[in-house]
C-alpha positions in Angstrom: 0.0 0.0 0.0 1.5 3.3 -0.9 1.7 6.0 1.8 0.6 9.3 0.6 3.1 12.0 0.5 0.8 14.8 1.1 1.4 16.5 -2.1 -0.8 18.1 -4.6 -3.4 18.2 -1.7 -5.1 21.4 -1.8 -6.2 22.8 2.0 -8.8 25.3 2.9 -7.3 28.4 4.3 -9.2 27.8 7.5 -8.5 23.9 7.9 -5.2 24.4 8.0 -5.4 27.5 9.9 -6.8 25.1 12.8 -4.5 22.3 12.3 -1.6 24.8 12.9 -3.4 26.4 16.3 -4.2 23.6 18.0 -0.3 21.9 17.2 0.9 25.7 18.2 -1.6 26.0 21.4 -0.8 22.5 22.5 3.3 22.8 22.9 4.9 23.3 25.6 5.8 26.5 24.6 2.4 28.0 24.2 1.6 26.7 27.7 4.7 28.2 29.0 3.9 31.5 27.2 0.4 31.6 28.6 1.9 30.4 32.6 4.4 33.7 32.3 1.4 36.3 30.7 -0.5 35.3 34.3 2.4 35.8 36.4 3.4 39.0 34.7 -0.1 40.1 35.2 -0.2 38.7 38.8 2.7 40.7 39.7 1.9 43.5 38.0 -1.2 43.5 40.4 0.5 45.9 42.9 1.7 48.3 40.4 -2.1 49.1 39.1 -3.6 48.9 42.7 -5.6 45.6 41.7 -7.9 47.9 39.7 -10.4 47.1 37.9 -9.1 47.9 34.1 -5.9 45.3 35.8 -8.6 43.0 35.9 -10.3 43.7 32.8 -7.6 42.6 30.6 -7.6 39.4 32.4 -10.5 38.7 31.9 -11.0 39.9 28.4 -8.0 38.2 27.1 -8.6 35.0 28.6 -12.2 35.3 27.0 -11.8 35.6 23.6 -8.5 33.8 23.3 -11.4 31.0 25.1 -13.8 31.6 22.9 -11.6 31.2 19.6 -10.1 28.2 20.8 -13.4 26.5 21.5 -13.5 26.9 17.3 -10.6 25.6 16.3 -9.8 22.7 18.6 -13.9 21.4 17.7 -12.7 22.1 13.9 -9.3 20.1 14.6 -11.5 17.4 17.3 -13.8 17.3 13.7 -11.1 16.4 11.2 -9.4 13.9 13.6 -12.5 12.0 14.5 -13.4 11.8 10.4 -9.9 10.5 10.1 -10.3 7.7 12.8 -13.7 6.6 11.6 -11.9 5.7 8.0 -9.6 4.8 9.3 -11.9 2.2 11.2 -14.2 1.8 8.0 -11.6 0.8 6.1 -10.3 -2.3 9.0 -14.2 -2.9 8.5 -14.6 -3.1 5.1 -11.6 -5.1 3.8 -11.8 -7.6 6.1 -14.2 -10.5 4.9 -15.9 -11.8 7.7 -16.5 -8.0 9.6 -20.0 -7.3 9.1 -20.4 -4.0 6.4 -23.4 -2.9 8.7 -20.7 -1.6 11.0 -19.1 0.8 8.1 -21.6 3.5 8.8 -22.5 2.8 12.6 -21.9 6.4 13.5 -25.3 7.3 11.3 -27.3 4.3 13.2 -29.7 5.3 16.1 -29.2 5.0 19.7 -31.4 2.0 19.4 -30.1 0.6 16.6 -26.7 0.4 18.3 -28.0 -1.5 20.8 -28.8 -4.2 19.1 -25.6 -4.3 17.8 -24.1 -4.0 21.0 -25.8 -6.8 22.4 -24.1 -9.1 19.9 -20.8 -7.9 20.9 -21.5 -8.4 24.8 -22.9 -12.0 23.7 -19.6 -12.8 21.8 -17.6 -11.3 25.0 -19.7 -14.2 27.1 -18.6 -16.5 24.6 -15.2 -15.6 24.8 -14.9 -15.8 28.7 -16.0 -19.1 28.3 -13.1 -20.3 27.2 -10.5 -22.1 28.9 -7.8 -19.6 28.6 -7.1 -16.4 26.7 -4.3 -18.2 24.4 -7.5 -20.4 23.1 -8.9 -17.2 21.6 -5.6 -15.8 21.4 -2.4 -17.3 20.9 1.1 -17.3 19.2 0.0 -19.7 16.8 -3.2 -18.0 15.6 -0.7 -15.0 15.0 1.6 -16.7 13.4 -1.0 -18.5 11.3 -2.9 -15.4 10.2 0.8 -13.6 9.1 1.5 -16.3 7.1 -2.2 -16.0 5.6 -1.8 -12.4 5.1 2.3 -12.6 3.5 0.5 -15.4 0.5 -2.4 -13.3 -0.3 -0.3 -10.4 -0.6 1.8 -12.3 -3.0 -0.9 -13.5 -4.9 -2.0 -9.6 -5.4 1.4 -8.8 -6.3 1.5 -11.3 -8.9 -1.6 -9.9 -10.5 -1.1 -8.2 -14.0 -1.9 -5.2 -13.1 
């Protein structure tokens, strides 16, 4: 499978705009920026007689850097989750015995996922009935399913393409 290198993607101006803040506002340097603005305006405290325009700016600055934040970390939160799920669609989809119902779960109702849950809890029963976890689990089976995996990969390579 070929990894994409990113190139001739074309980005909206705002998607990338919130990629970069929330990388930027989660470093350690933005956090220790934001720790020394509070301390210099704790200290400063004194200087302005704990007024009220000191605590204004405070207060307004912690606001709307707030509320702009609450943006672009859903926006980021937004792209990340869509990743995941195709990321989880795709495990889904290729493999042949993984029910397709599951590709577009995150569409189902409440109910609907319910029923599907219940499955899963009965399969969980199932699976503590066994003797051991190496019965449902083991070297073997790994070794067993690589092996699988490395011939039908050599099969598909050996298809004309």
């Amino acid at each position: 499978m070929k990894k994409n290198s990113g190139k001739g993607k074309k980005k909206n101006s705002f998607d990338a705009l919130a990629t970069a803040a929330a990388k930027a506002t989660g470093s350690t340097t933005a956090f220790t920026l934001a720790t020394l603005t509070v301390v210099v305006w704790a200290v400063t405290g004194p200087v302005f007689n704990y007024s009220e325009t000191w605590q204004l700016v405070i207060n307004t600055g912690t606001t709307i850097i707030t509320f702009l934040m609450v943006f672009l970390i859903q926006k980021a939160q937004n792209k990340d989750s869509l990743a995941i799920q195709l990321k989880l669609n795709e495990l889904v989809a290729s493999h042949e015995l993984a029910s397709n119902r599951l590709v577009d779960i995150e569409d189902m109702t409440e109910q609907e996922m319910e029923v599907i849950k219940k499955y899963y809890v009965h399969l969980s029963k199932l699976a503590q009935k066994e003797e051991s976890l190496q019965c449902s689990h083991s070297i073997e089976e790994a070794e067993e399913l690589h092996h699988i995996k490395a011939k039908l990969k050599k099969e598909r390579d050996q298809l004309p393409s």
